[in-house]
C-alpha angles and dihedrals in degrees: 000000000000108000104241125211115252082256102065130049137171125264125186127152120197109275088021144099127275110242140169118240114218118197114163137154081268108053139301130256143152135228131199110220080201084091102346080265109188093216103174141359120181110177111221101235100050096034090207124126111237098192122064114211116191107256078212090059126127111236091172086120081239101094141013118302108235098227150019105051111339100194105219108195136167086030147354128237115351131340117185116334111272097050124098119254124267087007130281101278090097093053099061144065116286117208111228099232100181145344117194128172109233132180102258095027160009097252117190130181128217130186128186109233101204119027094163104112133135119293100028110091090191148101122227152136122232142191147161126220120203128195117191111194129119085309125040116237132195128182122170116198121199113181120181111241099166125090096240118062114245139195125240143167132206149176143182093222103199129191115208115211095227118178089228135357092216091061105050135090129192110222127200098042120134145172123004147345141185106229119216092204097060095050087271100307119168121245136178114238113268127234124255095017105239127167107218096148146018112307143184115162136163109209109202096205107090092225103201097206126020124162130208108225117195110166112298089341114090127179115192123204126207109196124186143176093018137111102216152027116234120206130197145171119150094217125216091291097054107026087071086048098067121077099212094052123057121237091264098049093102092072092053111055144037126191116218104178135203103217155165104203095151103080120268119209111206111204116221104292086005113149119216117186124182117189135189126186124194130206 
């Protein structure tokens, strides 16, 4: 078994799934390996959780987990019906790789060990490396590994804990979106950026810093090697609609996802690598 740092330890309950525990100097947090599901990260001097997990979700290591980073790979969004959504990598079992103390931060690396599944016609290789300091960094590597180039999409779809959904702004967005909700219309980015509704958008402009201002507490978000900003909040409708979130869910949390949403094609050896920092 892989030899841990003093800072991280296992967790698991019985019917539940199995997590490391991070407690450094910086911050805690815990992470899944179903699915290297960032699942909390609460840094140290401002002892406030930035990731809101359902208190509906299912943690039984047999389906997504609603909340924290859910990590979407082969594809975002849908494929073909019958497939599950965002791909299937955040529905299997991550290997913990390695787990170093560094200076700045507890870093930890996860691979999927199987990323053969119906739908994706690749080969490649994928992991995600976490750094757990006073910010949080992700960063997911494909590489192709195949003879044959593939297509793929991605995205760190990360849910903010937020007090209450009526009171917050993102900060930092520009230019246009196509908006699920109105049958993929395409809208221009509202000021300021409220959430009155319910909103899922996909901004095609890859912002590379946005911040979620709600009253004196700010989150800001660093974003690289994607193509677009994801939005999301349920709303009131649908948010009592879903089994794994409580009728309420929708005021406490905003998704503001990395992601590549666009299609990217990997050449035969060729390295992608999507990051996101938070603050």
């Amino acid at each position: 078994m892989l030899s841990l740092p003093s800072s991280i330890s296992y967790q698991q309950q019985p019917g539940m799934l199995k997590t490391l525990m991070i407690d450094n100097q910086f911050a805690t947090a815990e992470i899944a390996l179903f699915g290297a599901h960032m699942l909390s990260f609460i840094p140290k001097h401002v002892q406030r959780e930035r990731l809101y997990v359902s208190d509906s979700s299912i943690r039984d290591g047999k389906r997504a987990i609603r909340g924290g980073v859910p990590i979407c790979w082969p594809w975002f969004g849908g494929l073909n019906e019958g497939y599950q959504m965002h791909g299937y990598a955040r529905e299997r079992v991550w290997e913990l790789i390695s787990a170093t103390e560094k200076d700045d931060c507890t870093e930890l690396v996860l691979s999927l060990a199987d990323t053969i599944g119906e739908g994706f016609f690749g080969k490649a290789t994928v992991s995600v490396a976490i750094c757990v300091g006073k910010t949080l960094s992700m960063s997911l590597t494909t590489t192709n590994v195949g003879d044959d180039a593939f297509e793929f999409s991605t995205a760190l779809h990360t849910y903010f804990a937020v007090d209450d959904i009526n009171r917050v702004e993102l900060v930092g967005m520009t230019g246009d979106y196509t908006d699920k909700v109105n049958d993929w219309a395409i809208g221009t980015t509202p000021v300021p950026y409220r959430f009155p509704e319910r909103t899922d958008r996909i901004h095609f402009n890859p912002a590379k810093y946005l911040t979620i201002v709600e009253g004196d507490n700010t989150v800001n978000i660093e974003s690289a090697g994607h193509d677009s900003i994801i939005v999301w909040n349920p709303g009131a409708e649908l948010s009592k609609s879903m089994t794994d979130m409580s009728d309420d869910s929708y005021l406490k949390m905003l998704c503001v996802e990395t992601g590549v949403t666009q299609g990217k094609k990997l050449a035969v050896g060729e390295i992608h690598t999507m990051s996101l920092i938070v603050d």
